[in-house]
NUVO-429761 format. One record per residue (C-alpha): residue number from 1; z, x, y; residue in one letter. Coordinates in nm, 4 decimals. Example, Ala and Ser with C-alpha at 12.3 -4.5 7.8 and 13.67 -1.06 7.14 Angstrom:
<nodes>
+-----+----------+----------+----------+--------+
: num :       pz :       px :       py : residu :
+-----+----------+----------+----------+--------+
:   1 :   0.7800 :   1.2300 :  -0.4500 :      A :
:   2 :   0.7140 :   1.3670 :  -0.1060 :      S :
+-----+----------+----------+----------+--------+
</nodes>
This chain:
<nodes>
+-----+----------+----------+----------+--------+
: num :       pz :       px :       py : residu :
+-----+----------+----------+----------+--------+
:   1 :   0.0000 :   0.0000 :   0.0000 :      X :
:   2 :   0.0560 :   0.2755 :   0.1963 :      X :
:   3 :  -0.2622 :   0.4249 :   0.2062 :      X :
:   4 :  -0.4331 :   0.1060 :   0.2480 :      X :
:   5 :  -0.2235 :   0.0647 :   0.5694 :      X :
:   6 :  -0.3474 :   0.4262 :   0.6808 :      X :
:   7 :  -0.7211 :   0.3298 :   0.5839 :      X :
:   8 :  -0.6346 :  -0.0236 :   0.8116 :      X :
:   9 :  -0.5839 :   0.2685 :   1.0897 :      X :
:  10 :  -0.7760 :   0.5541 :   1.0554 :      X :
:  11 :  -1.1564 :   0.3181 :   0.9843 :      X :
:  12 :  -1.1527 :   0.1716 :   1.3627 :      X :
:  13 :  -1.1188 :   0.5082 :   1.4862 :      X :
:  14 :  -1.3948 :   0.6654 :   1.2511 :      X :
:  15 :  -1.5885 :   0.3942 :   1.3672 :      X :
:  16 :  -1.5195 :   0.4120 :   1.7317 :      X :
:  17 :  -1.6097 :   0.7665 :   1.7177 :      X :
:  18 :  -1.9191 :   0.7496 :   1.5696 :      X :
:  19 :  -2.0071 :   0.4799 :   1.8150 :      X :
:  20 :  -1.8723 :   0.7394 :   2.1137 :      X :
:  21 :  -2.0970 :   1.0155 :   1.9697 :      X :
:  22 :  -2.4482 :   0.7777 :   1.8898 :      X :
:  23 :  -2.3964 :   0.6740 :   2.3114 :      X :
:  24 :  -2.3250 :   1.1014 :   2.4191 :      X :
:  25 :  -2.6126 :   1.1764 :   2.2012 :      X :
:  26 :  -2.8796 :   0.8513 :   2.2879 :      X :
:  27 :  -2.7587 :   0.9379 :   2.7149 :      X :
:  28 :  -2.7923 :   1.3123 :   2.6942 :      X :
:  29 :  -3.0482 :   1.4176 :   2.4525 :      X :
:  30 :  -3.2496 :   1.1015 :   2.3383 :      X :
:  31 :  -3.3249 :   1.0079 :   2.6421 :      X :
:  32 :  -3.3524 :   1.2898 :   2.8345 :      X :
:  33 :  -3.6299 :   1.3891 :   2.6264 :      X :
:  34 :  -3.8320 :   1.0843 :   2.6505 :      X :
:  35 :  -3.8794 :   1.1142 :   3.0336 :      X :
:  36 :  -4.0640 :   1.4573 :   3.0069 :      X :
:  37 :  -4.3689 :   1.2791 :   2.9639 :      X :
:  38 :  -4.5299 :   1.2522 :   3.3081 :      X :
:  39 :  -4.7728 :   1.0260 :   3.2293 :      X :
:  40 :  -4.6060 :   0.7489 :   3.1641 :      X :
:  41 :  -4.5849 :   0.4825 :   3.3644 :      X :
:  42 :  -4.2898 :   0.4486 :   3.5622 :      X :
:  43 :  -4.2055 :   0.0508 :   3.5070 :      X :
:  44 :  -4.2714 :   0.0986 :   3.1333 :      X :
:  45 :  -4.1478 :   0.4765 :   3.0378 :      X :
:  46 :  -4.0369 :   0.5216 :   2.7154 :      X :
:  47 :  -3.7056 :   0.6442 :   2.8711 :      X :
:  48 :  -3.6647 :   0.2836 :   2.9709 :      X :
:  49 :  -3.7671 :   0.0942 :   2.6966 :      X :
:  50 :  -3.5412 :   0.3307 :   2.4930 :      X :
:  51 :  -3.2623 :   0.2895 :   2.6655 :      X :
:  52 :  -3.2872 :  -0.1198 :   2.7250 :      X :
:  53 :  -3.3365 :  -0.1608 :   2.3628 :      X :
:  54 :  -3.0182 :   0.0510 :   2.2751 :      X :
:  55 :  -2.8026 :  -0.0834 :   2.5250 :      X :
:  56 :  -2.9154 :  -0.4168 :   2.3656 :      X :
:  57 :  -2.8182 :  -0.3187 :   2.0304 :      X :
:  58 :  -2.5484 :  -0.1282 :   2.0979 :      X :
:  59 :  -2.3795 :  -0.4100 :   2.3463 :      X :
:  60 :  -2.4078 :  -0.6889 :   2.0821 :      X :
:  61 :  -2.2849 :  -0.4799 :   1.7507 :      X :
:  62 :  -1.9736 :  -0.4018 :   2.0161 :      X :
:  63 :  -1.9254 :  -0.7212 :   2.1203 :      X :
:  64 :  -1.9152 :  -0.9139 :   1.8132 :      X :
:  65 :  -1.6501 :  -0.6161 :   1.6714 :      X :
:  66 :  -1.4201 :  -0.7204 :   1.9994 :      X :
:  67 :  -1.4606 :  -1.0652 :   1.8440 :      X :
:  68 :  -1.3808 :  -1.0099 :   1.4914 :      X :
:  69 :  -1.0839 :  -0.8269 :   1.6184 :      X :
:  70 :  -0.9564 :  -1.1245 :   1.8429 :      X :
:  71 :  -1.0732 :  -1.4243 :   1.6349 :      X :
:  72 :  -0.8403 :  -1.3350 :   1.3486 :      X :
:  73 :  -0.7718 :  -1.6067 :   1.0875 :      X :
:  74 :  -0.4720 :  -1.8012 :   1.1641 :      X :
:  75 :  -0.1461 :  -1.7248 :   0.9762 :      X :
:  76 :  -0.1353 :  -2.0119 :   0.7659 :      X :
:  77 :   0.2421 :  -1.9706 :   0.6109 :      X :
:  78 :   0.3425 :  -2.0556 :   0.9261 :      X :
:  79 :   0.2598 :  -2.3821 :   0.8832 :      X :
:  80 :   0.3391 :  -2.4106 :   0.5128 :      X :
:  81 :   0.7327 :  -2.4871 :   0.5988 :      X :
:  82 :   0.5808 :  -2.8250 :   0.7581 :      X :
:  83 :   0.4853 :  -2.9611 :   0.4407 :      X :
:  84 :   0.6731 :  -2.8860 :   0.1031 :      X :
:  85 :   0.3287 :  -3.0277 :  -0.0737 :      X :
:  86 :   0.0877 :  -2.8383 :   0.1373 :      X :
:  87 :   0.3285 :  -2.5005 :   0.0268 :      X :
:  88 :   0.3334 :  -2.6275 :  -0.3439 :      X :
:  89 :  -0.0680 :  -2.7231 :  -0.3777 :      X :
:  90 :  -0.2457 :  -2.4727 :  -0.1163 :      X :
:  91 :  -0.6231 :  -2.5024 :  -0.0452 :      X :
:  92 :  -0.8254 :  -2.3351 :  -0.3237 :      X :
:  93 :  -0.9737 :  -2.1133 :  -0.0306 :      X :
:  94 :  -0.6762 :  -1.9715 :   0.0858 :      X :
:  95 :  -0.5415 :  -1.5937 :   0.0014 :      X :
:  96 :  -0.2820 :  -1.4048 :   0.1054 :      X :
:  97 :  -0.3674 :  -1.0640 :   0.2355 :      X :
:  98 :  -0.0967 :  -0.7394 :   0.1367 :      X :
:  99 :  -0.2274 :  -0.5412 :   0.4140 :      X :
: 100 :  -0.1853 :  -0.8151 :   0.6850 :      X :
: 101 :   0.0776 :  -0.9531 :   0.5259 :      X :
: 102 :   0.0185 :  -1.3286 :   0.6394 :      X :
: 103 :  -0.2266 :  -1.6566 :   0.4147 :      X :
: 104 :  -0.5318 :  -1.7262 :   0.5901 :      X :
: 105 :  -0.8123 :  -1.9996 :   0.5105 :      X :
: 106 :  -1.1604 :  -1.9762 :   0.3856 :      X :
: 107 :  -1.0609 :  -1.5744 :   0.3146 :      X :
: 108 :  -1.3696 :  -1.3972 :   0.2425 :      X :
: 109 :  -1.2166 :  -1.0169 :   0.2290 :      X :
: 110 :  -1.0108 :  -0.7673 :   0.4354 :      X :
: 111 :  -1.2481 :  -0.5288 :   0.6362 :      X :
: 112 :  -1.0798 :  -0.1667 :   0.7151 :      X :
: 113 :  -1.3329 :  -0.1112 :   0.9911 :      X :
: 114 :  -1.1444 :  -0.3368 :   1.1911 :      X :
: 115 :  -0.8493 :  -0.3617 :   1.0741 :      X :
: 116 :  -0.8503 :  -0.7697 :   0.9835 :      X :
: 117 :  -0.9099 :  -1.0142 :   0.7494 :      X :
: 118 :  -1.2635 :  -1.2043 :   0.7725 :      X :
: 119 :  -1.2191 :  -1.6008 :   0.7461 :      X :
: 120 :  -1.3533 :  -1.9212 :   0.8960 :      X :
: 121 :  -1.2574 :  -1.7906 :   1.2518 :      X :
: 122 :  -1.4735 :  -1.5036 :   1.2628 :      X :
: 123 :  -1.7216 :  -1.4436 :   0.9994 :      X :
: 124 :  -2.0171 :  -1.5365 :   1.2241 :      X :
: 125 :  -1.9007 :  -1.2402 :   1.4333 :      X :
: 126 :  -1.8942 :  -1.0491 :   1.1368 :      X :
: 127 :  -2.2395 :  -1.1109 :   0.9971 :      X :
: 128 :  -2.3498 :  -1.0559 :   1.3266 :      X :
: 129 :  -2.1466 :  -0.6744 :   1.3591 :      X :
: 130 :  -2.2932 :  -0.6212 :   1.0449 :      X :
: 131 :  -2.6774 :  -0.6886 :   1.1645 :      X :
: 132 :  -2.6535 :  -0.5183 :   1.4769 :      X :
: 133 :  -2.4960 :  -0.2227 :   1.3968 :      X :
: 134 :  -2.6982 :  -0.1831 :   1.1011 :      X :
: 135 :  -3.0098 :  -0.2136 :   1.3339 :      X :
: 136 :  -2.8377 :   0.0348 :   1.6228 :      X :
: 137 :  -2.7771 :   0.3055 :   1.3118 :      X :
: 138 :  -3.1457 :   0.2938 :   1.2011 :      X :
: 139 :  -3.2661 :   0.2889 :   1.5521 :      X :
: 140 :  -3.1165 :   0.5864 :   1.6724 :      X :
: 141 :  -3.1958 :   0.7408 :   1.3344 :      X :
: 142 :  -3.5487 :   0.6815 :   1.4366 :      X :
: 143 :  -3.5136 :   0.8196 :   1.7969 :      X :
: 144 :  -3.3501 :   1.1577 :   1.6696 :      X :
: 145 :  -3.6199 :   1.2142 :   1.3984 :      X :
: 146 :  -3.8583 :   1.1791 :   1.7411 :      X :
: 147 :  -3.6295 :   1.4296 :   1.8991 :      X :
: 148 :  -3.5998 :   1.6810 :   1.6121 :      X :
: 149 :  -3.9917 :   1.6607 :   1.5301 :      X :
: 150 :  -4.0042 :   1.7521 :   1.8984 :      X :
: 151 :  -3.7821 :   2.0084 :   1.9399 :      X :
: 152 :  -3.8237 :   2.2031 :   1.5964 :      X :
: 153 :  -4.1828 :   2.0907 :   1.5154 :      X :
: 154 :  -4.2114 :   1.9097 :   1.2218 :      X :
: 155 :  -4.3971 :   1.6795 :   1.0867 :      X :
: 156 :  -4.2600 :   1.3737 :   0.9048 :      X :
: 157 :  -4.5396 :   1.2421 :   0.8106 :      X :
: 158 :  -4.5002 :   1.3285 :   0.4307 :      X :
: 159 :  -4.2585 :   1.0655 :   0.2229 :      X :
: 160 :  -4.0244 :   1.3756 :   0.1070 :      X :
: 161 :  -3.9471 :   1.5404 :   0.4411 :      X :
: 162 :  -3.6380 :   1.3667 :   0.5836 :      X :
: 163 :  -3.5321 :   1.4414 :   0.2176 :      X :
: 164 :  -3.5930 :   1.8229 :   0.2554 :      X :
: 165 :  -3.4751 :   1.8217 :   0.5766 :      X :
: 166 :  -3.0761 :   1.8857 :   0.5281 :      X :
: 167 :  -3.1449 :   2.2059 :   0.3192 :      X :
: 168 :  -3.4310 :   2.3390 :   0.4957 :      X :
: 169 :  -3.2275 :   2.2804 :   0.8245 :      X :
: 170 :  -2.8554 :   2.4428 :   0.6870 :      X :
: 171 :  -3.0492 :   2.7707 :   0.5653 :      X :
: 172 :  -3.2127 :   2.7812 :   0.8996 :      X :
: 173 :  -2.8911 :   2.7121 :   1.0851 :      X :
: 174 :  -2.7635 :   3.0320 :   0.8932 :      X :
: 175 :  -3.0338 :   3.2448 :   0.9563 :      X :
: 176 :  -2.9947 :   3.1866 :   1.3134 :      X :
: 177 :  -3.3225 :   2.9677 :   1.3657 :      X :
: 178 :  -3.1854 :   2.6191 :   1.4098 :      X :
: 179 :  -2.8997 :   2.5617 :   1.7097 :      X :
: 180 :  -2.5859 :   2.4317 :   1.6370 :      X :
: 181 :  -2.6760 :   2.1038 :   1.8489 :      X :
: 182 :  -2.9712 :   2.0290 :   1.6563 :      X :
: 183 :  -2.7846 :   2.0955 :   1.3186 :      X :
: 184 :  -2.5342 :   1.8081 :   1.4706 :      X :
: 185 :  -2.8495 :   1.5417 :   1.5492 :      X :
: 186 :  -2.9685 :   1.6518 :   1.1983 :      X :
: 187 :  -2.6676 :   1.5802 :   1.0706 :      X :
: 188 :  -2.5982 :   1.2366 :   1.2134 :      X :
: 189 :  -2.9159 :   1.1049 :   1.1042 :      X :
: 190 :  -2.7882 :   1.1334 :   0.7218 :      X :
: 191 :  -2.5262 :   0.9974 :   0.8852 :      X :
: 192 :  -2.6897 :   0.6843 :   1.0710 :      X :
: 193 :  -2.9123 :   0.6435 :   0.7571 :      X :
: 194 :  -2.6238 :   0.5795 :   0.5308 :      X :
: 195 :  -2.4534 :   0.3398 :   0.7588 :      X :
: 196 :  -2.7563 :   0.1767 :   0.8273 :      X :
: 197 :  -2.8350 :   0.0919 :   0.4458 :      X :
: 198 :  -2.4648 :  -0.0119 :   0.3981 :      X :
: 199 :  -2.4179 :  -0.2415 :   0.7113 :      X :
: 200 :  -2.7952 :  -0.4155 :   0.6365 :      X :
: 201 :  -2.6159 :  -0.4511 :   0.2388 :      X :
: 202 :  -2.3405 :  -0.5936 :   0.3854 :      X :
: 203 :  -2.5300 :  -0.8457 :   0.6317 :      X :
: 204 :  -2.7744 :  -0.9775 :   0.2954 :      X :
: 205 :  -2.5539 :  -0.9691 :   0.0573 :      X :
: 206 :  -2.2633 :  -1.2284 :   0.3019 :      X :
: 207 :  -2.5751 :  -1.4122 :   0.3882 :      X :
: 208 :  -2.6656 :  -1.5073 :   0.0496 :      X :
: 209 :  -2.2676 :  -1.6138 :   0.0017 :      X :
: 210 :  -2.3030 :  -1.8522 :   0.3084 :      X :
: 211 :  -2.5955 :  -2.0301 :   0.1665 :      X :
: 212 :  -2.4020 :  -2.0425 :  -0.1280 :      X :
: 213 :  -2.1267 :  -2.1722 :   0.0439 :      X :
: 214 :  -1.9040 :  -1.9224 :  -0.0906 :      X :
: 215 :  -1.6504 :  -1.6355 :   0.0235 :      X :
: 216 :  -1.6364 :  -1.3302 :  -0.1144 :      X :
: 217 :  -1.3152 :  -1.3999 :  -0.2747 :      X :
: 218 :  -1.4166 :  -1.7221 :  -0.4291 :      X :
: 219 :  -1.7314 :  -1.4902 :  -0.5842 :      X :
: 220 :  -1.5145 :  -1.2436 :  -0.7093 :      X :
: 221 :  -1.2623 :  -1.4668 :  -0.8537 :      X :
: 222 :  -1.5129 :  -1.6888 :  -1.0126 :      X :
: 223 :  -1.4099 :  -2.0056 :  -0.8242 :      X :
: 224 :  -1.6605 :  -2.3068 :  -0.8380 :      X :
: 225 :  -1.7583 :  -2.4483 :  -0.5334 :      X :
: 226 :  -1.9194 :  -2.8182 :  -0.4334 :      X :
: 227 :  -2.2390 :  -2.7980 :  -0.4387 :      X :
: 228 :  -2.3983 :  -2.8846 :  -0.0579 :      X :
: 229 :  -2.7711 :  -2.8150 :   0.1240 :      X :
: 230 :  -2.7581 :  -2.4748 :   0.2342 :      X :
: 231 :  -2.8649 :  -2.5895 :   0.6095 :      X :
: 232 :  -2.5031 :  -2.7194 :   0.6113 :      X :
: 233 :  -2.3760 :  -2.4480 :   0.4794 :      X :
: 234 :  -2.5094 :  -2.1785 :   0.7511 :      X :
: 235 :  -2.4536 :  -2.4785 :   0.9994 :      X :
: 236 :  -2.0903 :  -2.4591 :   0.9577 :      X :
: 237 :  -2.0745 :  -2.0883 :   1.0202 :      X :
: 238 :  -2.3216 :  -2.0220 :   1.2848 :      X :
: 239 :  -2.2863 :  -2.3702 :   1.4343 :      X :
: 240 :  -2.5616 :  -2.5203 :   1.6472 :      X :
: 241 :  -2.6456 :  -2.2865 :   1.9595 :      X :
: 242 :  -2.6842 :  -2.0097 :   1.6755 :      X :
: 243 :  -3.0074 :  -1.8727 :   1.8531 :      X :
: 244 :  -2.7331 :  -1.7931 :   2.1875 :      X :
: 245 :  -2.5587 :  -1.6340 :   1.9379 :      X :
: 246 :  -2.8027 :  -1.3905 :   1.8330 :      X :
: 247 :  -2.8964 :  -1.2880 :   2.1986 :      X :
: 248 :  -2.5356 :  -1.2957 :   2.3240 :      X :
: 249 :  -2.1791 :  -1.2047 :   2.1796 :      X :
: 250 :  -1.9704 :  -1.5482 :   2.1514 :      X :
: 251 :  -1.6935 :  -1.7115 :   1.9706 :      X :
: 252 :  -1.8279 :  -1.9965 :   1.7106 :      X :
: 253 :  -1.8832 :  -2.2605 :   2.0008 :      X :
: 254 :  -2.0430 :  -2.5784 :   1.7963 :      X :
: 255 :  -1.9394 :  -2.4557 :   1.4737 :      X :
: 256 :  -1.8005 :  -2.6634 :   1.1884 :      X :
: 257 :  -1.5101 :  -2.4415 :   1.1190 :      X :
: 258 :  -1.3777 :  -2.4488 :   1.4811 :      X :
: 259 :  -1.4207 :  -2.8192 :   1.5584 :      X :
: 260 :  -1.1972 :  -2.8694 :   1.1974 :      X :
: 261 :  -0.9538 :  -2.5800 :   1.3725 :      X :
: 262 :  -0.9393 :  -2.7888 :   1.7202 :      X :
: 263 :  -0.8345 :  -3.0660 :   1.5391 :      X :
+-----+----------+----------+----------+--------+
</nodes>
């Protein structure tokens, strides 16, 4: 239990960081690089269109993580001394987490990254942390294989390059060809890559539960579940202004699950 508490701690911060370094290295390398072209248009440089579309990312995969964080599911043994049947038959949805220490409804699993449980309250935020970040990792994976095939010419264009490129790049790093700042960006795109993959896993795989209308925990436990159309079932997650949503970080305003919380 212990080390799950430290892991509760000590994710955040490894993702925070990596978040802090993917902005130092997108403002003072990525970008910086991009405007060298003088022929671009000024309106439409690459240096702008770069930077809108990472802000972009970047702003909503931030904003929905603020939201997981402060939409936690509610505590629901707090209301379990209200009703002695309630406590004796609870809904076949609930769980109680060890690490937070506290029941909450329609639990789906306990996510280190940010330190809380995922539930009714804030799984839309979730799925949508999970898309954009995904998308900002890959992105900026893309933008320093531009910069590294600029600065160290090489060509990607073979399938089997970004494989070779670790070990090609660690003896040259020895051998005093390749800068320690360029061994960094080569080593954060392994690094984007992976979190990429595993965020976009992540994303499908919760997806596919919704339509279900299933949790996580229901999956794992083998719990049955009533069958219902699997519009409803992504209705009562997303909610109606689910487009907004997408473009914009918000709470699940029009949802299902918070009109059933109101009441």
């Amino acid at each position: 239990m212990l080390a799950l508490r430290l892991l509760n701690v000590v994710a955040p911060a490894y993702f925070l960081c990596i978040s802090l370094v993917t902005f130092v290295l997108q403002l003072f390398l990525f970008l910086p690089s991009m405007r060298e072209d003088p022929a671009a248009a000024r309106l439409f440089s690459p240096a702008l269109l770069h930077g809108a579309l990472f802000l972009f990312l970047s702003a909503n995969a931030l904003g929905n993580y603020v939201l997981v964080i402060q939409n936690s599911p509610d505590d629901l043994s707090t209301f379990q001394g209200t009703s002695s049947r309630r406590a004796q038959c609870p809904p076949p949805s609930t769980h109680f987490c060890r690490v937070c220490a506290r029941v909450t409804l329609r639990h789906d699993h306990h996510c280190f990254f940010t330190g809380n449980c995922i539930g009714s309250r804030n799984m839309r935020n979730f799925v949508l942390f999970c898309l954009y970040t995904s998308l900002a990792c890959l992105y900026s994976m893309v933008a320093g294989v531009a910069y590294i095939s600029a600065v160290l010419s090489i060509s990607f264009a073979h399938p089997l390059a970004f494989l070779t490129l670790l070990p090609t790049s660690i003896s040259q790093f020895f051998s005093g060809a390749v800068l320690g700042s360029e061994m960094f960006v080569i080593l954060m795109l392994y690094l984007w890559f992976a979190v990429g993959l595993a965020c976009a896993g992540f994303c499908c795989h919760q997806l596919l539960l919704i339509l279900r209308g299933q949790t996580r925990h229901q999956a794992r436990k083998g719990m049955a579940v009533s069958a219902r159309p699997w519009r409803k079932n992504l209705q009562e997650v997303f909610g109606k202004r689910w487009l907004l949503g997408l473009l914009v970080p918000m709470f699940n305003v029009g949802s299902e699950s918070s009109k059933q919380q109101d009441k």
